[in-house]
N, C-alpha and C positions, 0 to 999 in steps of 0.2 A: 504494500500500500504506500504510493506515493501523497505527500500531502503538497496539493499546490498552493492553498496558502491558507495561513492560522493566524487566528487574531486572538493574545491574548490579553485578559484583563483591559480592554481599550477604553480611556474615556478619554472625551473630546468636554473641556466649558467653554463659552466663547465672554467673553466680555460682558460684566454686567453679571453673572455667575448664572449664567442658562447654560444648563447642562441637557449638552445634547448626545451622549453619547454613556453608560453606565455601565463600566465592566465588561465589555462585550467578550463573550467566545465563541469560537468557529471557529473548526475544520473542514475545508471541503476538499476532498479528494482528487487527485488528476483523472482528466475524463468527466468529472460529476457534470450537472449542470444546474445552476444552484441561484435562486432569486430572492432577494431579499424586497419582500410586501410587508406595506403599513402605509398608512394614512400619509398626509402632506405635514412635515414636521419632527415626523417620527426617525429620524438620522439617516436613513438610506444614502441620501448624495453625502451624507459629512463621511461616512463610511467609505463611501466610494474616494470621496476626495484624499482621505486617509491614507488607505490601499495605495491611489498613484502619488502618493507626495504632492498634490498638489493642497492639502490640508494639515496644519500642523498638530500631532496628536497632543492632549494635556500629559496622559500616562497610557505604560499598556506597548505591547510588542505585537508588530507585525512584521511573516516571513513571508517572502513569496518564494515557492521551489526551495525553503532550506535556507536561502536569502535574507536577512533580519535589515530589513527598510533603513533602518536611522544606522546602522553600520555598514553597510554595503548596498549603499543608496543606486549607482551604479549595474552591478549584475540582481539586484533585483526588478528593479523597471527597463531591462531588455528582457525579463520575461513577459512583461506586460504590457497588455494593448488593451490601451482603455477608448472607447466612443461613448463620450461625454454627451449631455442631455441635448445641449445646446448646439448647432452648427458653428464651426472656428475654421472654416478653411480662406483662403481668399477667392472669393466670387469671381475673381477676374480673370484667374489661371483657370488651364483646361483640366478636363480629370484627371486625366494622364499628367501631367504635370505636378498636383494636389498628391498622388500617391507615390511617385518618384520622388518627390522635392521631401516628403515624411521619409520613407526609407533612408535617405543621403543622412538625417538626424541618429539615425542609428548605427552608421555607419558602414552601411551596405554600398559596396561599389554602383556606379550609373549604370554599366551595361547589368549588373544581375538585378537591380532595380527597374528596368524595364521590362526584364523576363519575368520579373513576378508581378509587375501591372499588369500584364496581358495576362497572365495567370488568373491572378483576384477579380480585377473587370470583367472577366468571362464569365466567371464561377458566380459572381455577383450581378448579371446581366446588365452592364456597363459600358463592356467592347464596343459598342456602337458609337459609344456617349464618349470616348476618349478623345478627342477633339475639340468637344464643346466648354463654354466658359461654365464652372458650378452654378453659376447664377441661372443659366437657362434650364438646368433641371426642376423634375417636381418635387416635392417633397420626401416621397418615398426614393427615390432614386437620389436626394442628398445625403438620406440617413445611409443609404447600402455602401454608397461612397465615402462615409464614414466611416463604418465596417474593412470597407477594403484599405482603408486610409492606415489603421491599427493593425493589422493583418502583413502589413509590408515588411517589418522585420522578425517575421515569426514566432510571433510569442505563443509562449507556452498555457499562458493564463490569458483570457481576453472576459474585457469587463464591462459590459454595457450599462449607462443611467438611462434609465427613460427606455429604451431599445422601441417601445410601439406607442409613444407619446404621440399624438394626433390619430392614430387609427384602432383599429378593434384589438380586443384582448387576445393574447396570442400566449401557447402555451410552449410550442416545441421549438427548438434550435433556428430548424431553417424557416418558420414564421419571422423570424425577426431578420431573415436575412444573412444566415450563416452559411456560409459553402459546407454543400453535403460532406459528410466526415470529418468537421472541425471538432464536434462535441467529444470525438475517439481523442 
């Protein structure tokens, strides 16, 4: 049993002493595929924030793959590929551009960074849309560009906020737009 990431004892208070985050524990295993539900408030995105560094925890340890975050901040976020709530790419660059220019961040060469655009763009019905500026897509086809966006330097863990935020509830993998056999 591989554990791909554990979160011990974690709390988050932000300013003002609102505590939004109380002890947390989790294990989820490599392979799992594991959602955390609760109302608006309830720490989900502080969580998520947490997991990628982009949240500063108060107390409390997290590892990604074995990884402990706040000491090997480094090899633990190249295992992770996070597609955050909100769209952050730049609207002016094409798809193909958005998923190669993130890759280069991880330090994947330009030419194997093409080969897995055309990879992930396919897998994520995009290939067509590889030319066009992000701005002319729809909605659903920003979030998948998302997905292919995190996907670029192959992380081991990928962590979606929000993943069907505007559309219907969705329970399995490839509903939210995961290339068949990413959940393996």
């Amino acid at each position: 049993m591989t554990i791909a990431l554990e979160l011990k004892q974690l709390t988050k208070t932000y300013p003002g002493g609102v505590q939004a985050l109380r002890g947390i524990d989790l294990q989820v295993e490599a392979g799992d595929f594991y959602a955390l539900l609760g109302p608006n408030g309830a720490g989900k995105s502080t969580t998520i924030g947490i997991i990628s560094s982009l949240v500063n925890k108060t107390s409390g340890q997290v590892n990604v793959f074995g990884y402990d975050l706040q000491k090997d901040v480094v090899n633990a976020k190249r295992q992770l590929g996070l597609v955050p709530q909100e769209f952050n790419f730049n609207p002016f660059e094409t798809v193909q551009q958005i998923v190669v220019n993130q890759a280069g961040y991880y330090g994947v060469e330009r030419k194997e960074a093409v080969i897995r655009s055309e990879k992930y763009l396919k897998q994520l019905d995009l290939w067509e849309k590889r030319g066009e500026r992000a701005r002319m897509l729809s909605g659903g086809m920003k979030r998948r560009l998302m997905i292919a966006r995190a996907l670029m330097h192959e992380p081991k863990l990928l962590i979606l906020d929000e993943p069907t935020a505007g559309g219907r509830y969705r329970t399995s993998p490839l509903d939210v737009g995961l290339p068949q056999g990413f959940e393996r």
